[in-house]
N, C-alpha and C positions, 0 to 999 in steps of 0.2 A: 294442915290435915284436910280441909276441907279443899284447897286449890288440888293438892294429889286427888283425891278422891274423884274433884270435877275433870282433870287432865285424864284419870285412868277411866271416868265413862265418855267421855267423848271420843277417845281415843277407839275403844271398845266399840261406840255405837257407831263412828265412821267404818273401820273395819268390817261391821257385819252389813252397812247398806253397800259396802262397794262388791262384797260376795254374796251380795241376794241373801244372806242368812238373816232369822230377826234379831233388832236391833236389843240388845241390852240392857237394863241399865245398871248403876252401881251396883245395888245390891245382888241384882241377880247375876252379874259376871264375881262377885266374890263367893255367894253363899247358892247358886247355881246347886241344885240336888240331882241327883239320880235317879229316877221313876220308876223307869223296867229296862230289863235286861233282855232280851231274845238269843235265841239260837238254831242257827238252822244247818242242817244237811247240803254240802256242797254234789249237785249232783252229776251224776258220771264217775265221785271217785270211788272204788271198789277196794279201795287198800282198812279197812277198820283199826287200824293200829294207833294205840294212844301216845304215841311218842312222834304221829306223822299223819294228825288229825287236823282236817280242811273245813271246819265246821266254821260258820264264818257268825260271829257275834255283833252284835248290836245295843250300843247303852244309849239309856236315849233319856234326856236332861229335862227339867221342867221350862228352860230356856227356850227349848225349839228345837235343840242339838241332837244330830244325832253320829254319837263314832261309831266305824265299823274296826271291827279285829278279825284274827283268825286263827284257827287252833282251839285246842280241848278237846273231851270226850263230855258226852253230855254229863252225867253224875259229877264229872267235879267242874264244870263249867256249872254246873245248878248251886253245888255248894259255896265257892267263890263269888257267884253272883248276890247268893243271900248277905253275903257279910258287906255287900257295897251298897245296897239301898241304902236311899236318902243320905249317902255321901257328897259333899264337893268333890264331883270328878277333875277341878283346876290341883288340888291336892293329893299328884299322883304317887310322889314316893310316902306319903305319909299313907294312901289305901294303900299302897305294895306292900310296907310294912307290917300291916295291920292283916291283911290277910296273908301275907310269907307267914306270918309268928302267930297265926289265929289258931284256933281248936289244940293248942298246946305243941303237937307233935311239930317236930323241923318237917318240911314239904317232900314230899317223895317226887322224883323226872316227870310222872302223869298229874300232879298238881303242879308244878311249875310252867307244864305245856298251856294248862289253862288258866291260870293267872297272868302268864303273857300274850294271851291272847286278848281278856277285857282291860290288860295296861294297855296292849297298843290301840286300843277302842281309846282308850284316854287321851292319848297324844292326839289321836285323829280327831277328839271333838277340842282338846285346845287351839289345836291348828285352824279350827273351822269358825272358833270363837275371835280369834285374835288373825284372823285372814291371813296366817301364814302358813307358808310348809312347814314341817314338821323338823325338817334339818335345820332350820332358822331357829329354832325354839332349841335346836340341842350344840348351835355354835355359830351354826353359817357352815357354807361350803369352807370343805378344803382341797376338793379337787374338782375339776370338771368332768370326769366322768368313775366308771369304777370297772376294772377289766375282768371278764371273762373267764374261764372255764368251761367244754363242753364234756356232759359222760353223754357219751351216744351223740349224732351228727342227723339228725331227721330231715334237714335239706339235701343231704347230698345224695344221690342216685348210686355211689359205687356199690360192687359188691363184697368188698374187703375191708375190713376192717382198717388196714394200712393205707388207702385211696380213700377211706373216710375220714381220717384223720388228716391227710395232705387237706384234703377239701375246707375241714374245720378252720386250718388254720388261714386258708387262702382267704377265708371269711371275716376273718380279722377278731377269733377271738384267739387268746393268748396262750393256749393248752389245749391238746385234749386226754380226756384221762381214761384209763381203761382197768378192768380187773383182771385177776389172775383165771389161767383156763380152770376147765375142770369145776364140778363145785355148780351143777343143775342136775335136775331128775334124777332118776332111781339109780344108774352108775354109783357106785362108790365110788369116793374121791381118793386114789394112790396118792399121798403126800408126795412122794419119791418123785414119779413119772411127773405131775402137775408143776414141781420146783423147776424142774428141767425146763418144762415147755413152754412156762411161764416168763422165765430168763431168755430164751428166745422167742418170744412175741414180744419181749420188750426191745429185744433187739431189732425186729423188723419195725416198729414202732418210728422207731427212734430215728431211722434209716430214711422211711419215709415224709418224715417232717424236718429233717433238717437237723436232728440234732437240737443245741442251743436251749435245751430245759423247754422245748412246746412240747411234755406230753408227762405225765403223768401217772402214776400206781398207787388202786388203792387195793391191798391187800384184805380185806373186808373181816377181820382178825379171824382168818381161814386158817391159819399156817401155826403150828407151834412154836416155841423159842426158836429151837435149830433152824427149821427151814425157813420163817423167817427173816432171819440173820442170813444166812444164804445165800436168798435171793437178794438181799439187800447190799452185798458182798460185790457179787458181780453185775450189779445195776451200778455200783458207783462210779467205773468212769464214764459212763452212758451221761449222767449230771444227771436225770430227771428232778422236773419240777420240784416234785416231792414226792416220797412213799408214804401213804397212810396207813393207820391200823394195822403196825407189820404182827402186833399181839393182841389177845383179848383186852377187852377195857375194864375188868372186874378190878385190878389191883393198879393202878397206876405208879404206883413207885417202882414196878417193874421197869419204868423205864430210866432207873439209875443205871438198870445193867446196858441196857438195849442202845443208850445215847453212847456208852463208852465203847460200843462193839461194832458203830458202822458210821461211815461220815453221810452217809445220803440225809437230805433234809425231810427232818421227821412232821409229819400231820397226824393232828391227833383231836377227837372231841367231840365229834357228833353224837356221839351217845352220854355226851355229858351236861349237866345243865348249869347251873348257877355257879358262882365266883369261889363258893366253899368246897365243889365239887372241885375242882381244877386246879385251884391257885398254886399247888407243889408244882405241877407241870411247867406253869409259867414261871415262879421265884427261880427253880432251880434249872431253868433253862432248858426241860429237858426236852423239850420238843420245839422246834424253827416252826411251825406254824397249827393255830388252833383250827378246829370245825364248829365250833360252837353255830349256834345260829336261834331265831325267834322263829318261835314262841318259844323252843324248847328252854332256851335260858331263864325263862323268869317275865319278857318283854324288853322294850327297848332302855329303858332306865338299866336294867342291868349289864345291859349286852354295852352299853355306853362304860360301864362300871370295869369290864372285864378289857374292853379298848384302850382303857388307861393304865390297868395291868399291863397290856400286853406289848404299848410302846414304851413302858418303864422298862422293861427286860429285852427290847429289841426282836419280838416274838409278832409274825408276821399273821392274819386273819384273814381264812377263807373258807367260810360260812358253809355248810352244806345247804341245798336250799328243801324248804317241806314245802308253801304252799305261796300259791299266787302273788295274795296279798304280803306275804311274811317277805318275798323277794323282793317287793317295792320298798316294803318298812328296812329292809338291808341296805337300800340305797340312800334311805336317807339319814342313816346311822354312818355307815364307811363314807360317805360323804362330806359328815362333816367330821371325821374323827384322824387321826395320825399314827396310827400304827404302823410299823416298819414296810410292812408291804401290805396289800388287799387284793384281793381277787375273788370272784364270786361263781359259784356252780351254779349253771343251766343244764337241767337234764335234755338230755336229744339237741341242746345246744342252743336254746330259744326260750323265753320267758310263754308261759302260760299266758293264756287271756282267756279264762271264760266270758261264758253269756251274762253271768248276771254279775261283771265289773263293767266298768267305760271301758272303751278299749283302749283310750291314754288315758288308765290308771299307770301302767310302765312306760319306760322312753330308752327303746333300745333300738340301736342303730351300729351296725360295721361292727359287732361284734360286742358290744359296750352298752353300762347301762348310764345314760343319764339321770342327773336332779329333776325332780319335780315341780315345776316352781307350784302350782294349782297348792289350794290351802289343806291344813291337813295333810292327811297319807296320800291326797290325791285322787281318792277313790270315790267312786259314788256305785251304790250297792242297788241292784231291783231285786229285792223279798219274792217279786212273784216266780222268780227264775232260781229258785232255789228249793228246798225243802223244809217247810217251819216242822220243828220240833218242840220248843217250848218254849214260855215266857216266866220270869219273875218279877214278881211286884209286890212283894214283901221280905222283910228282913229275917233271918234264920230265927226258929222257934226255939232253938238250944243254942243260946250265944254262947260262947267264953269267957268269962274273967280278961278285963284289957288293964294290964296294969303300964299307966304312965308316970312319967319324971314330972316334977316341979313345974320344969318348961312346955309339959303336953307332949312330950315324943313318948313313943311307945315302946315296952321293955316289955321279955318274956318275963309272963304270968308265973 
């Protein structure tokens, strides 16, 4: 016991002098606490929406450590955070646990956004502790890079939609994806007319790229049963990548009927978050490729959790992306994971970089995202290029009842 003990701090304290972090020692890389939590305003973004929240988190260790995350709205990023003081942050699915199943009720989409946001704070200060990326910690690579998707093409100069699309793909990303017409500003949207014009903009689409599955539809669950079947109908010898969201997402077994009525390859998931959310989609096959994506899942432990779902059932993963940092932390999940297929969404066809990340926090190049090798999620944050909103540094005043097992795992109260 005592040679383990001396092997896992040396091992620890080599690690943290080769990445400039402080050095360790045993007790502090096991029993290592959580101090405070921060949260700031990412600024420039204008969208307020708690399902697509760029708030960028900070847990910061009595070690030295500090991870960064991203995602949440502040009120449940405050409440999430109180139940993590003076936690072992190295003990990540044990706090996921602890705060998924805390205050009694199961997690609504807007707590899940922010609890995935302070898990992926977690992996980034294990990675930072133990001087590795974060993909090394969840297997090692499995591929050398992860391919693309563009919605929108913001390098290319044309003025058509169909010459922005050639452009996309001369770019070397592997898609570009578009939505149906119709469906902005005060216009009412004719279902009728919009089916029509939609099935041929896919056809110019389609024309312009070559054919061969580079282009993509997501139906943004605009369209009722009929006309999405439809359009779904006569897209099919077109091959498209995939059609997304041909229905609302409220009732998901809707798509026992929707899979038996069109062969186009179904995407489905961005408005969905954790494993118990989905899991009929993926057991029963009923969609060829998920949208899930972090924070919205839960963080990267579950989003790893739902990867093994989804190459059990030969169900392919392509993330929609929310924010900067969440695109990085996608890179180093599908990286190291084996689902059937992976492909990853860039809006206007290019990764984000604001001011207050490194600018190689990402490694994208011809279209593709690369591994990170740098420790952690790769990121290094500046506080002053952001906007503070608030700090926690003590633990909630109305705990809950934690009922555990024998063994110390934790069971709903």
């Amino acid at each position: 016991m005592q040679r383990r003990n001396f092997l896992k701090s040396a091992a620890l304290g080599t690690a943290a002098v080769l990445s400039g972090l402080p050095v360790l020692k045993t007790e502090a890389a096991s029993r290592m606490k959580i101090t405070k939590i921060r949260y700031y305003a990412a600024p420039g973004y204008n969208k307020p929406l708690f399902n697509q929240a760029r708030g960028i988190v900070e847990i910061e260790t009595d070690g030295g450590i500090i991870g960064i995350g991203e995602g949440g709205s502040k009120d449940m990023i405050e409440q999430c955070a109180q139940m993590m003081i003076g936690e072992d942050p190295f003990r990540i699915e044990h706090i996921w646990q602890n705060v998924y199943r805390g205050m009694f009720y199961p997690p609504g989409r807007e707590k899940l956004h922010a609890l995935g946001a302070l898990e992926m704070a977690l992996w980034d200060i294990k990675g930072k502790a133990l001087n590795v990326p974060v993909y090394e910690l969840l297997g090692g690579a499995t591929r050398d890079y992860v391919e693309c998707y563009a919605t929108g093409f913001r390098a290319s100069k044309a003025k058509t939609e169909e010459e922005r699309a050639r452009d996309c793909i001369e770019a070397g990303l592997r898609a570009y994806r578009i939505g149906p017409t119709g469906g902005n500003g005060e216009e009412p949207f004719d279902f009728y007319d919009n089916v029509k014009k939609t099935i041929e903009f896919c056809k110019r689409i389609d024309a312009a790229v070559g054919g061969g599955g580079k282009w993509a539809i997501d139906l943004h669950t605009r369209f009722d049963m009929t006309d999405g079947l439809k359009i779904c109908t006569a897209l099919e010898p077109l091959e498209p990548y995939f059609v997304e969201d041909i229905v609302r997402s409220e009732n998901p077994g809707v798509y026992k009927t929707v899979r038996t009525m069109t062969k186009v390859p179904i995407a489905v998931g961005e408005q969905f978050g954790d494993r118990w959310d989905t899991n009929e989609l993926i057991e029963n096959r009923l969609i060829d490729y998920t949208r899930f994506t972090v924070p919205n899942t839960g963080g990267i432990g579950e989003f790893k959790k739902l990867a093994s779902m989804c190459e059990t059932h030969y169900v392919g993963m392509i993330p929609h992306f929310t924010g900067p940092l969440s695109t990085a932390a996608l890179v180093h999940i599908l990286g190291s994971s084996s689902p059937a297929r992976c492909l990853m969404e860039l809006g206007g066809g290019e990764p984000e970089r604001p001011p207050y990340f490194n600018e190689d926090f990402i490694n994208f190049k011809n279209g593709k995202l690369y591994l990170n090798d740098s420790p952690g999620l790769g990121v290094k944050f500046d506080p002053k290029k952001a906007t503070f909103v608030m700090e926690v540094k003590e633990k909630t005043r109305f705990p809950h009842p934690v009922l555990k097992s024998p063994d110390g795992a934790i069971h709903n109260w």
